[in-house]
C-alpha positions in Angstrom: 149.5 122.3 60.4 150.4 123.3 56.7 151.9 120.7 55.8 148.9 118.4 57.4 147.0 120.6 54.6 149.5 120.5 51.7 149.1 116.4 52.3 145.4 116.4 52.5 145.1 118.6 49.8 146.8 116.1 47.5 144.3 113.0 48.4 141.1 113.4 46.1 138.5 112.4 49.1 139.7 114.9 51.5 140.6 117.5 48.6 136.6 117.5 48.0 135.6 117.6 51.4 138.0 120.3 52.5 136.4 121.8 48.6 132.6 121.2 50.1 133.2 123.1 53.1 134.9 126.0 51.6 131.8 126.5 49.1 129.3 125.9 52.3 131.3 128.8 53.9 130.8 131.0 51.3 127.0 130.3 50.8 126.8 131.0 54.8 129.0 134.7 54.2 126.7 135.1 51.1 123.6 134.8 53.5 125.0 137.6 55.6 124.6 140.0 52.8 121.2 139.7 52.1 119.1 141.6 54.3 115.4 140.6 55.7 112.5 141.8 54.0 110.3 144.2 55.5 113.1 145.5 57.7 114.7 149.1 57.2 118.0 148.4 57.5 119.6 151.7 57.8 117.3 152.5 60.9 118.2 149.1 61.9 122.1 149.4 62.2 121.5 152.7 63.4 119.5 151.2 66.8 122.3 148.5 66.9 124.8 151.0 67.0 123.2 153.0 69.6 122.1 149.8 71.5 125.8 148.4 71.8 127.1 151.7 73.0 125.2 151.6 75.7 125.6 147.8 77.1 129.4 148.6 76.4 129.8 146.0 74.5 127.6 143.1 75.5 126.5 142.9 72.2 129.3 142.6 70.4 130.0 138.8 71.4 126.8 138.2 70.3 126.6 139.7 67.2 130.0 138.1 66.7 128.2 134.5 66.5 126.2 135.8 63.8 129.5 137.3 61.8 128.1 140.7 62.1 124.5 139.4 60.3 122.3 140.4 63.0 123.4 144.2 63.2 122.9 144.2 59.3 119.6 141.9 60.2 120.0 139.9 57.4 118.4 136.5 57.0 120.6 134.7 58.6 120.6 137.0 61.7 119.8 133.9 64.1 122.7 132.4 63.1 123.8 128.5 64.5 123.0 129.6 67.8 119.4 127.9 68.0 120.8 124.8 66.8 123.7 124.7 69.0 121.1 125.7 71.9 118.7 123.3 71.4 121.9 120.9 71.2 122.9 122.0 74.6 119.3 121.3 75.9 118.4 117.7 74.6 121.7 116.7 75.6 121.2 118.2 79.2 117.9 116.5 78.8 119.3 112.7 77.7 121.7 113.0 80.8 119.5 113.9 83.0 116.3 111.7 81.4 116.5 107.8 81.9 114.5 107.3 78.7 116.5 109.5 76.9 119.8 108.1 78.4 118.9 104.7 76.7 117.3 106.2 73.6 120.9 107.8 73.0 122.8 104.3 73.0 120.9 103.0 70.3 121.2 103.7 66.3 117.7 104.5 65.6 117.2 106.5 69.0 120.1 108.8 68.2 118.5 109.5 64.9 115.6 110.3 67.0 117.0 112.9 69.2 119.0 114.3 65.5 115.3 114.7 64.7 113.7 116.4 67.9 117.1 118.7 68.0 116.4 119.6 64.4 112.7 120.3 65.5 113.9 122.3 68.9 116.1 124.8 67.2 113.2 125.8 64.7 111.1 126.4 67.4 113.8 128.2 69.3 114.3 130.0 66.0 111.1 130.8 65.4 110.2 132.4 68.9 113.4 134.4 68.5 112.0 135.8 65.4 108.8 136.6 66.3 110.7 138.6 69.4 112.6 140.0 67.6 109.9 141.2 64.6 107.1 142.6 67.0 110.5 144.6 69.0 111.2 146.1 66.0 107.3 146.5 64.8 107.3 148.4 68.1 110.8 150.9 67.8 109.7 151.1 64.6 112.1 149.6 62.5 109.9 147.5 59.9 109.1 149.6 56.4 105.4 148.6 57.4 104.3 148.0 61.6 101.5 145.2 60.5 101.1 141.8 60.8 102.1 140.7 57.5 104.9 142.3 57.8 105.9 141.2 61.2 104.9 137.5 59.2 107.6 137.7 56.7 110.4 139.0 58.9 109.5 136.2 61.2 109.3 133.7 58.3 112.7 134.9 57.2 114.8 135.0 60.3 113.1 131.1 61.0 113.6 129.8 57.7 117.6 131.7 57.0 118.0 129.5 61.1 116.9 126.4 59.9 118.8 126.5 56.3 122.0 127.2 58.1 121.4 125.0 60.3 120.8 122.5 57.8 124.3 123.5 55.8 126.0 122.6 59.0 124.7 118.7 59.0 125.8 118.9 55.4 129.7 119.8 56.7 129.4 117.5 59.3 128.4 114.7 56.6 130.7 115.9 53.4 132.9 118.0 54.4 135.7 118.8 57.6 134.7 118.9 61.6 131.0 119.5 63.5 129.4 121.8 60.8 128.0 124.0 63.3 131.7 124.9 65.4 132.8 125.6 61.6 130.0 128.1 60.6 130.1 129.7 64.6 134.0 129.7 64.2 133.7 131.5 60.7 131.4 134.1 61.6 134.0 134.9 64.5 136.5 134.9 62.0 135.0 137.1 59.9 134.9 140.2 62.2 138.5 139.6 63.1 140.0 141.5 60.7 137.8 144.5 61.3 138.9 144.2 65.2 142.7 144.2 64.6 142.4 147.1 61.9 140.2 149.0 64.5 143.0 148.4 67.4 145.9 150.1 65.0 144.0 152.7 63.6 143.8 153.2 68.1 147.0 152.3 69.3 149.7 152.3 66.3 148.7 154.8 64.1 147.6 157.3 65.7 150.7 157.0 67.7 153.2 160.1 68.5 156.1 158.7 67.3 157.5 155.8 65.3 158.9 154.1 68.0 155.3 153.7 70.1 153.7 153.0 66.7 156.5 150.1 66.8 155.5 149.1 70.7 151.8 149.3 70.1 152.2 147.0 67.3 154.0 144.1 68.9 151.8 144.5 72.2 148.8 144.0 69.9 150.7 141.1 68.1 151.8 140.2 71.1 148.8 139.9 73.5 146.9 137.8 70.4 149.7 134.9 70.3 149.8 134.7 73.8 146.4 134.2 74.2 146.4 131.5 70.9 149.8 129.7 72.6 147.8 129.0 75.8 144.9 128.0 74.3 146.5 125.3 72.4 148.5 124.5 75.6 145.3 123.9 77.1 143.4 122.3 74.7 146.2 119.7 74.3 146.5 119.2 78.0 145.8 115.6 79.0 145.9 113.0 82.3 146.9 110.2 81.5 145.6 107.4 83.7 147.4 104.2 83.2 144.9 101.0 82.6 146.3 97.3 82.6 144.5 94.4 81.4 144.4 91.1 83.1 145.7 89.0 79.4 143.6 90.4 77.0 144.3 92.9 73.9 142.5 95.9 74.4 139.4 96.5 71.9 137.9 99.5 73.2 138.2 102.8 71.8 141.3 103.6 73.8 144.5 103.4 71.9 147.0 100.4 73.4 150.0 98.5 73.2 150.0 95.0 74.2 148.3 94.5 77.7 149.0 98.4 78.7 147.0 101.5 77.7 145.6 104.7 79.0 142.5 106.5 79.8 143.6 110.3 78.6 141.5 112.9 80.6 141.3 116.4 79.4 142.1 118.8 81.5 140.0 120.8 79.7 137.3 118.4 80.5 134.5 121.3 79.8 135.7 123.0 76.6 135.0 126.2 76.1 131.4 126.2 77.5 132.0 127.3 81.2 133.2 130.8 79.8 129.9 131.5 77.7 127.7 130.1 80.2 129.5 132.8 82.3 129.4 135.5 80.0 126.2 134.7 79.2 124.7 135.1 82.8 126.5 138.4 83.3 125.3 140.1 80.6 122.0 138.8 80.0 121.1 141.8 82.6 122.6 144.2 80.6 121.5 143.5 77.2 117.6 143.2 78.7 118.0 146.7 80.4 119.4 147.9 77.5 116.3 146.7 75.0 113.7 148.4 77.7 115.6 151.3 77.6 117.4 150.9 80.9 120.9 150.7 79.7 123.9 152.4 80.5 123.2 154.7 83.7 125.0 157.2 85.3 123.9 157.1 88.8 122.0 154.7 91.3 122.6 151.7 92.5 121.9 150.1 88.8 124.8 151.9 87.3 127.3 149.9 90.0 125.8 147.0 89.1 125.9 147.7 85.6 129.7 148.1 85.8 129.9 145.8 88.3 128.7 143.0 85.4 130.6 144.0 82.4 134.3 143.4 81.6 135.0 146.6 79.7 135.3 148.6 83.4 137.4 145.9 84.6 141.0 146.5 85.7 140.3 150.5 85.1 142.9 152.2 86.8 141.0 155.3 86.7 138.2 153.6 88.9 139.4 150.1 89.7 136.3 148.5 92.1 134.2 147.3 89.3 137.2 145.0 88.8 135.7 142.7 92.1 133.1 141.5 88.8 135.9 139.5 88.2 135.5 137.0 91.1 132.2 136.8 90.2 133.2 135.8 86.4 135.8 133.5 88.3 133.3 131.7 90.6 130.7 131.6 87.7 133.5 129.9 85.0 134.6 127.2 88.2 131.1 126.3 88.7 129.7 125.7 85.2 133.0 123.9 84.3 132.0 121.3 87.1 128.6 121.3 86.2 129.1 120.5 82.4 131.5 117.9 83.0 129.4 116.0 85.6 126.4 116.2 82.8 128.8 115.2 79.8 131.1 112.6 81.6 130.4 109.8 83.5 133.1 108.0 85.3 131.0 105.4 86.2 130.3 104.1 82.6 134.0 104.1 82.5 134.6 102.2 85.2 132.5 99.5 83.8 133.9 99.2 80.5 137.2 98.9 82.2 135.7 95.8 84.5 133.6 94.2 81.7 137.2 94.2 79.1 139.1 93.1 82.8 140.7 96.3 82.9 142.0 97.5 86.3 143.7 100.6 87.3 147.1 99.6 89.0 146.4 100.0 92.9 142.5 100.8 92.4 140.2 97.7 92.5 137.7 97.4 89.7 134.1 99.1 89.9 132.9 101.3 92.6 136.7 102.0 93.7 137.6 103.0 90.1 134.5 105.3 89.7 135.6 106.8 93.2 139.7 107.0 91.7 138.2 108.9 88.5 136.0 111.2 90.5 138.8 112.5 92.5 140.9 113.0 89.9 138.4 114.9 88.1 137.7 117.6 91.1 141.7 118.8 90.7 141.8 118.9 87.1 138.5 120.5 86.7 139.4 123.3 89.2 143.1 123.6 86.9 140.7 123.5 83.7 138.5 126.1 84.4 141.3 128.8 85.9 143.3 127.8 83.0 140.3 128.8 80.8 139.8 132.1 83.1 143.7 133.1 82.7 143.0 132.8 78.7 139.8 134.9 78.8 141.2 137.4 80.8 144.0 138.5 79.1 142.5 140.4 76.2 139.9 141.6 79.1 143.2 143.4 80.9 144.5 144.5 78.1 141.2 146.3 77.0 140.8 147.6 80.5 144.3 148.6 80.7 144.3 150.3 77.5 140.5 151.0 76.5 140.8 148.5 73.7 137.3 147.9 72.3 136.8 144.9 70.2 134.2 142.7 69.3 136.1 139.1 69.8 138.3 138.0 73.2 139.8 135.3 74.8 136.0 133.6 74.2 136.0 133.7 70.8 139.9 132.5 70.0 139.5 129.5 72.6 136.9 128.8 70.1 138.3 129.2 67.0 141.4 127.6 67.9 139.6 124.4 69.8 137.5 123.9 66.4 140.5 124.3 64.5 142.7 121.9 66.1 139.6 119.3 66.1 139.5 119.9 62.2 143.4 119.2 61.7 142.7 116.2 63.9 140.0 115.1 61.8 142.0 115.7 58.5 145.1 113.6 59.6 142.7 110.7 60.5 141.2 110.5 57.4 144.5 110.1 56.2 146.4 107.4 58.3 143.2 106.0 57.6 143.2 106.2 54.0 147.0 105.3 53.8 146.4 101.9 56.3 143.4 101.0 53.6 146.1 101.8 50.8 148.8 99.3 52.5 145.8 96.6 52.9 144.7 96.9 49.4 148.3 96.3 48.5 
């Protein structure tokens, strides 16, 4: 990987992007700083404070998408996350839409749906803010509870969405990867150092002795490269399914030799989207509760529930039951993992590429067959996708429970970090075989 850099860095076209996107970066950290007018901000990371204490935690993945901007409710407290929502929603939409299905194939309808996504996330932005202005209006957390005020910190959270939303179709066009994975993947990074200063200042140096100190460390060390070295594994995992063509060179987009190729299937089909669908669902009941002022309780039928649905009382040995939350997380992550994959991939347009180049799969007859052969294939390495994307997650979740480790990023957030920055590497060394077969043309 840094010598993939080194190389790049010593090419003038992929110097400047690689340049662009580490000045874009810093205009996105320099957002974070500047904090929303209107808004009392001492009050405000005071109520964050109190608020992620009592949904033990559910909060902090969320605020870790924002890289710690929306507890310090600075403009750019929204984040990518309306842009990558409104993403996931036109593109549910154009799979599930016929219209949109054929808009999506053409050059000018893509621009189209570019444009209505663009126009989606500032509406999903701007409802946010106004949520989010009138709850604070009401705890009283704005320097002034009218309308103008509520105005301007709903004009600022809307605008801070839409120009970082903005900066990422700028990365995506002059600089390295999707703009938007870089910006959420850099805001996760950001709090990472925080996280892994908070666990020694817990585990290693407070420590009785030298030689737990020692042990703490390389658990902590330890439990992070595990957790990266699996993620790569699985990010890299492929099935390969072996395609013959009946005396033709292959001029699809699949990479061949001669008359042979192969269709490579993830077996991370999904990605990491399964895992914050999940998350999402289990603690969208917790971070509500907690806004009305129903948060953490300590009896009733709520309070199981409560633990029940978040991974901090997981594997407690104190009081182990809440840990049955995990089938729940388990059945959740299997289920959306088939679900996006059935909406994002389609064997069957596969299986007609295949018959229209006279492509065959050895032993599997061309059309309905093939789409039949694909489909099957696809229910096993789904299945091996999303428990290998559950055995990831829930490492740094046993180790907190284990241990009482509290930090803001998981197996969640380095599954994304990592996939984003494999997909940039990729990225790089293309734009250089590229750039060197162009060379060899030219001379």
């Amino acid at each position: 990987m840094f010598k993939t850099i080194v190389n790049a860095l010593k090419i003038r076209d992929v110097r400047l992007r690689i340049l662009y996107t580490v000045f874009a970066l810093f205009i996105v950290r320099l957002g974070c700083q500047i904090p929303v007018p209107g808004v009392n901000r001492i009050a405000i990371m005071q109520w964050f404070d109190e608020l992620a204490t009592a949904s033990g935690g559910a909060l902090g993945f969320v605020d870790a998408l924002t890289g710690g901007s929306l507890t310090q409710m600075s403009i750019f407290a929204l984040g990518i996350t309306p842009y990558i929502m409104a993403s996931i929603i036109i593109q549910m939409l154009t799979l599930s839409i016929p219209a949109l299905e054929e808009m999506s194939r053409e050059e000018d309808g893509h621009r189209k749906l570019s444009e209505i996504t663009r126009y989606a996330s500032v509406v999903l932005a701007l409802l946010e803010g106004i949520g989010m202005s009138i709850g604070f209006g009401n705890q009283g957390l704005l320097e002034k509870r009218d309308a103008f005020s509520i105005a301007v910190v709903t004009v600022s959270l809307t605008a801070g969405a839409a120009f970082v939303m903005w900066l990422g179709e700028q990365i995506t066009q002059k600089g390295i990867g999707n703009g938007s994975s870089i910006i959420l993947v850099f805001n996760i990074a950001s709090r990472i150092p925080s996280d892994i200063k908070g666990l020694f200042d817990q585990f290693v140096f407070t420590a009785s002795n030298v030689g737990k100190a020692i042990v703490a460390a390389i658990i902590i060390i330890g439990v992070i490269l595990l957790t990266i070295v699996l993620t790569i594994m699985l990010n890299d995992a492929i099935r390969k399914i072996p395609v013959h063509y009946n005396g033709r060179s292959n001029q699809s987009r699949i990479a061949a030799t001669g008359n042979t190729s192969n269709i490579p299937l993830k077996i991370n089909t999904s990605g990491v989207m399964p895992v914050i669908f999940a998350s999402s669902i289990m603690e969208f009941p917790v971070v509500i509760a907690t806004m009305i002022g129903k948060g953490q309780p300590t009896s009733g039928i709520w309070m199981h529930v409560y633990k029940t649905l978040q991974s901090s009382y997981w594997f407690d040995k104190e009081d182990p039951k809440y840990t049955i939350g995990v089938v729940i997380y388990v059945v959740l992550t299997v289920f959306f993992a088939y679900f996006y994959t059935a909406i994002t991939f389609n064997p069957m347009i596969i299986s007609d590429n295949l018959k229209k180049r006279g492509g065959f799969i050895p032993g599997v007859r061309p059309g309905k067959p093939t789409t039949e052969y694909l489909n099957n294939i696809l229910k096993y390495i789904i299945f091996i996708g999303a428990i290998g994307l559950f055995i990831v997650v829930s490492i740094p979740i046993v180790f907190n429970g284990l241990f009482g480790a509290r930090v803001t990023f998981g197996g969640t957030s380095l599954i994304i970090i990592v996939s984003v920055v494999l997909e940039a590497i990729h990225q790089v060394e293309t734009m250089m075989v590229e750039r060197n077969y162009k060379g060899f043309l030219n001379s």
